[in-house]
C-alpha positions as CSV (number, residue, x, y, z in Angstrom):
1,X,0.0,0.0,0.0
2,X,2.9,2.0,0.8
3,X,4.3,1.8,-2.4
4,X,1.1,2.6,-4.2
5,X,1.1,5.8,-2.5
6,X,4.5,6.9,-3.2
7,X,4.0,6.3,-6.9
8,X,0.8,8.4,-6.8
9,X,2.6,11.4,-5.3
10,X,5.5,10.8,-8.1
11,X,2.9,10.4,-11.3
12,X,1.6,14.0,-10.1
13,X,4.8,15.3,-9.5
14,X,5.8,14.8,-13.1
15,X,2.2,16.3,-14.0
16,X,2.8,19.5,-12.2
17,X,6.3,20.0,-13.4
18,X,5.0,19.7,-17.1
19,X,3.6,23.5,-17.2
20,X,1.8,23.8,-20.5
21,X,2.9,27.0,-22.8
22,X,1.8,28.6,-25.3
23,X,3.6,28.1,-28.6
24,X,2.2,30.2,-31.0
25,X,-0.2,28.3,-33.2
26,X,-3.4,30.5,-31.7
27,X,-2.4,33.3,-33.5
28,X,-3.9,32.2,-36.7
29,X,-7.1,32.1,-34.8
30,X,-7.1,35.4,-33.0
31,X,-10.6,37.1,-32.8
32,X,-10.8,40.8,-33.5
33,X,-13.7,42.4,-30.9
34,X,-17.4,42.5,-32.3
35,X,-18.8,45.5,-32.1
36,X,-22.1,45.8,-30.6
37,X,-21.8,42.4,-28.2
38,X,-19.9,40.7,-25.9
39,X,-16.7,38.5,-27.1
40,X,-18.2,35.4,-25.3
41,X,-22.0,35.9,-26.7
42,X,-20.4,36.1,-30.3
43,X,-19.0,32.6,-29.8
44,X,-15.4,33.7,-29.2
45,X,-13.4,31.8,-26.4
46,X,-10.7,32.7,-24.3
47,X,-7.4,30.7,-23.3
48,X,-5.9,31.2,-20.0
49,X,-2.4,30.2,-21.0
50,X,-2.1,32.0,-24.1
51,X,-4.2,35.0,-22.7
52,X,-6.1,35.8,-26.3
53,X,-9.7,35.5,-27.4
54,X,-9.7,32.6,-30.3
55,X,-12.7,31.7,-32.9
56,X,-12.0,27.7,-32.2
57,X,-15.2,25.1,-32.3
58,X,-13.4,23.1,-29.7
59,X,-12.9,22.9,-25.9
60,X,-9.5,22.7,-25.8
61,X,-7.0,25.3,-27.1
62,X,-5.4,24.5,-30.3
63,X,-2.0,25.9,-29.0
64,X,-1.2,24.7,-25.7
65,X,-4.1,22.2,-25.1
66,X,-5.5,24.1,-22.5
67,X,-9.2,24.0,-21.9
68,X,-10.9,27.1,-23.2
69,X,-13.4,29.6,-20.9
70,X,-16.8,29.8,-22.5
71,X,-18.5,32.1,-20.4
72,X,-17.2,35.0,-18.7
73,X,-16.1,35.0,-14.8
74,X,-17.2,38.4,-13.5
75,X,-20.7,38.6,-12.4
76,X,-21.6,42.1,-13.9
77,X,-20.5,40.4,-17.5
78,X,-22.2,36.7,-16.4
79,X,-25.6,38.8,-16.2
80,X,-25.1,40.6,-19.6
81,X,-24.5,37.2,-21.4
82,X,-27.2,36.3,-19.8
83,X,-29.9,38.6,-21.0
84,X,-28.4,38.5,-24.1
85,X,-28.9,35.0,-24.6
86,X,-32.7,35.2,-23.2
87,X,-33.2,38.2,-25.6
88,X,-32.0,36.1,-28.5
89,X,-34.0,33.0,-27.8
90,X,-36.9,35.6,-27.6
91,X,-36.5,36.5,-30.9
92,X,-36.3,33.1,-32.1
93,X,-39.3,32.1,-30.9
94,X,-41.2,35.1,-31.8
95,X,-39.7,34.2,-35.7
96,X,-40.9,30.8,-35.5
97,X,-44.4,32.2,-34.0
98,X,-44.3,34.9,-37.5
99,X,-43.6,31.8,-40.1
100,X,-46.6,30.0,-38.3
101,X,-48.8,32.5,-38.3
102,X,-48.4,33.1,-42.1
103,X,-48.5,29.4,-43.0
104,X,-51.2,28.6,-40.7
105,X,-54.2,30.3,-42.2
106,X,-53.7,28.2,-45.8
107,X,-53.6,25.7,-44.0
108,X,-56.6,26.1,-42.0
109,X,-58.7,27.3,-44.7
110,X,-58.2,23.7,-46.7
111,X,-59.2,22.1,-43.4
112,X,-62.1,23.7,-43.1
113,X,-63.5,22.7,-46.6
114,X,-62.3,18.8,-45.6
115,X,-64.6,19.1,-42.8
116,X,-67.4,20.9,-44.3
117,X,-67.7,18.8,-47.0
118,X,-67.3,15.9,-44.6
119,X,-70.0,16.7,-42.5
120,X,-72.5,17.5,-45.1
121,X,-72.4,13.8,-46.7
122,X,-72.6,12.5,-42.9
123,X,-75.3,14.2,-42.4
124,X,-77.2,13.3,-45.8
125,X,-76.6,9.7,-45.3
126,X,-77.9,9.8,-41.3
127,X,-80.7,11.6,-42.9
128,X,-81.8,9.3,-45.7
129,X,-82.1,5.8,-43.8
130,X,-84.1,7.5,-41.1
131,X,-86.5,8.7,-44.2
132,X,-86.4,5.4,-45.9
């Protein structure tokens, strides 16, 4: 058990004295700052390690393999993101509601001529037997 345990503290030892470092590469991907919004509600993310913004699709940082920060840390900015996000999910729902609305009166108006015409042979044919 012993031994276990000093070759636990000597793995993570050689962990900590590998320091990752940035070596350039995330330069290629260096964001420029959008006008108008935040950095992190435009999709941009930010590495610790090579202290840039980057427009990367991954977690992980394409440079030094750090993982990347998504959402911002201060609480003033956390809130902004925030209502921004609600705001544009508003929006998107109030587009879908729009195309609905448009689409939705065509296809009410063939339904109602289906149903009409549906309930006028119903009713001629309940009305015939009960002459006959």
């Amino acid at each position: 058990m012993l031994k276990l345990y000093y070759y636990y503290i000597k793995s993570h030892k050689v962990k900590s004295d590998r320091k990752m470092t940035c070596k350039g590469i995330c330069t290629r991907y260096k964001a420029q700052k959008p006008v108008g919004t935040g950095r992190y509600a435009s999709g941009q993310k930010r590495c610790q390690i090579c202290e840039i913004f980057i427009k990367w699709e991954g977690l992980w940082c394409p440079c030094c393999g750090y993982r990347l920060r998504t959402k911002p840390r201060n609480l003033k900015y956390k809130a902004k993101l925030r209502a921004r996000v609600e705001a544009d999910q508003l929006e998107a729902v109030a587009g879908k509601a729009m195309e609905i609305e448009e689409i939705a009166p065509v296809v009410v108006k063939s339904t109602r001529k289906t149903k009409s015409t549906k309930a006028n042979a119903i009713k001629k044919v309940a009305i015939e037997p009960v002459a006959v």
